[in-house]
C-alpha positions in Angstrom: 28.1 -56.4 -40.4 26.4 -53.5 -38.0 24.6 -55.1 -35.1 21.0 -55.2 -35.4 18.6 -53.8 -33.2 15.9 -56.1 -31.7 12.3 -55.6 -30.0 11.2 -58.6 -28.3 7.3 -59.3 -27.7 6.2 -62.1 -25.5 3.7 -62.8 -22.8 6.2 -65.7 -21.4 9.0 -63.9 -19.0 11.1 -66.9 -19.2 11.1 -67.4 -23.1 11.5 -63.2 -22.9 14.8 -64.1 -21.1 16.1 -67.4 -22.9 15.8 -65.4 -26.3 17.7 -62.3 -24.8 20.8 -64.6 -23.8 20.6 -66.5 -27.3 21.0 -63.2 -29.0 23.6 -61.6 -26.4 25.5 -64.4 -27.1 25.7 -63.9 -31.0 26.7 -60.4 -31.1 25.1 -59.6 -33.8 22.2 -58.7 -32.5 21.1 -56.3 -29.5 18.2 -56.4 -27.5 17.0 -52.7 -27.6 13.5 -53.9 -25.6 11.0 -56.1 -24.6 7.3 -56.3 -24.3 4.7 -58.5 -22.9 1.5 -57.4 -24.6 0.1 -55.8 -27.7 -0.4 -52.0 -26.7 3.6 -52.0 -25.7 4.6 -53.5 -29.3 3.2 -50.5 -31.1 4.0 -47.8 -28.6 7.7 -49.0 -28.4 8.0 -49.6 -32.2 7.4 -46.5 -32.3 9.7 -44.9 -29.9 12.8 -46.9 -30.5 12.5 -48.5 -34.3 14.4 -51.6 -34.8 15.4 -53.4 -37.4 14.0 -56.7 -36.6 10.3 -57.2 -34.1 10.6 -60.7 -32.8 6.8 -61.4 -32.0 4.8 -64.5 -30.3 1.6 -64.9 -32.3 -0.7 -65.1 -28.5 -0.1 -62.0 -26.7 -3.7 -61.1 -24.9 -6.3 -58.8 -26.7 -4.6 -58.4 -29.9 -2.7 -61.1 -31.4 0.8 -61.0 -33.3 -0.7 -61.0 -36.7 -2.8 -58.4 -36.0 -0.1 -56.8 -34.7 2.3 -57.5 -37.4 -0.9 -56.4 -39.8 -1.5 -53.0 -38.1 2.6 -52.3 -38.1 2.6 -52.8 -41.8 -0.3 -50.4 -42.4 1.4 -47.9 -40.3 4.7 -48.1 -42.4 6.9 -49.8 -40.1 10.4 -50.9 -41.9 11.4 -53.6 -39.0 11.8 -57.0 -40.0 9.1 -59.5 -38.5 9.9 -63.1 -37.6 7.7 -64.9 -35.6 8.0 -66.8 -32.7 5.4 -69.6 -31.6 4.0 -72.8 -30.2 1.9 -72.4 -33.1 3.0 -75.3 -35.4 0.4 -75.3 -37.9 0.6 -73.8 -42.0 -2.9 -71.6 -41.2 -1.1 -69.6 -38.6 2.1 -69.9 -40.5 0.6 -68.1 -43.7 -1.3 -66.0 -41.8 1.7 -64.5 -39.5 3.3 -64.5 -43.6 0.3 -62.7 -45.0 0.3 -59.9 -42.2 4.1 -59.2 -43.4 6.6 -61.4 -41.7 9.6 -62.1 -42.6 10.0 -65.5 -40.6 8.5 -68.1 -38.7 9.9 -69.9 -35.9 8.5 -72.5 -34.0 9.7 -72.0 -30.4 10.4 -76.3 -30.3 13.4 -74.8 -33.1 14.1 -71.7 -31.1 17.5 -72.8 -30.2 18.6 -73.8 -34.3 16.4 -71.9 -36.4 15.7 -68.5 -34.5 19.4 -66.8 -35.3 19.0 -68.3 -39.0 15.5 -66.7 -39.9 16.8 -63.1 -38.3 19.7 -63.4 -40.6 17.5 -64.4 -43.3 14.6 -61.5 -42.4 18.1 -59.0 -42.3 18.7 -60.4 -46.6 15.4 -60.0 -47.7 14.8 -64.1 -47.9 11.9 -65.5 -45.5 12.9 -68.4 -43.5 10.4 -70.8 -41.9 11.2 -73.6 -39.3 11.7 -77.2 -41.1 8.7 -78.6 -39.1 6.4 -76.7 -40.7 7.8 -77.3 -44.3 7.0 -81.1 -43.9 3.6 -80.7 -41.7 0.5 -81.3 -43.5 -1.8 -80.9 -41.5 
C-alpha cells in the first residue's frame, strides 16, 4: 500500500506533535503539514493536496465543520476524519454531515485514530466507540 499523505490541523502544538509521532511510527502515513488555524487549512489544502485532512473541530474563527463544509464545496478529494474533545453525537453528525470520513475522540486518539484513517483510505466511516454508546 502507497503511503498516504497527511495535513494536520490543530490549535494545540502538543497534540500537533503526539499525532505526528503516532503516524511516523506507522509508516503508512506521512505528515506532509501542519496548521493551527482555519485560513492555513484551506490555503495549504490547496497547495499541497493530501489524501487524508486530519482536523480538530475548535480552531479559532472558523471551526472544523465549517471547514470541512467549505472544502467539500470547493471540490476537495482528501479524506476528512476528525479529531476532538468533542464527545457528543450533535457535533459528531455534524463534522459527518459537512463530509467527514471519521470521527475521533482525542480520549481514543492512541487506538482509534490509525483505524478511522485506514477506514477514511476504504471508503467506510469509522467513529470512536464512545460515541457509538453515548446518548446524550
Amino acid at each position: 500500500m502507497p503511503i498516504a499523505t497527511v495535513l494536520l490541523a490543530d490549535d494545540n502544538p502538543a497534540i500537533l506533535s503526539h499525532v505526528g509521532k503516532l503516524l511516523k511510527k506507522d509508516k503508512q502515513y506521512e505528515v506532509v503539514g501542519t496548521v493551527n488555524d482555519g485560513d492555513a487549512i484551506l490555503r495549504e489544502y490547496s497547495r499541497l493536496r493530501p489524501d487524508l485532512i486530519i482536523l480538530d473541530i475548535s480552531l479559532g474563527e472558523l471551526s472544523g465543520i465549517d471547514i470541512a463544509r467549505n472544502l467539500m464545496e470547493s471540490g476537495c478529494h482528501s479524506k476528512i476524519v476528525f479529531l476532538t474533545v468533542h464527545e457528543d453525537s450533535d457535533f459528531m453528525n455534524a463534522a459527518m454531515g459537512a463530509g467527514a470520513s471519521g470521527y475521533v475522540v482525542k480520549s481514543r486518539l492512541s487506538t482509534d485514530l490509525i483505524s478511522a484513517l485506514n477506514a477514511a483510505l476504504s471508503g467506510r466511516i469509522f467513529v470512536s466507540s464512545s460515541l457509538l454508546y453515548n446518548h446524550d
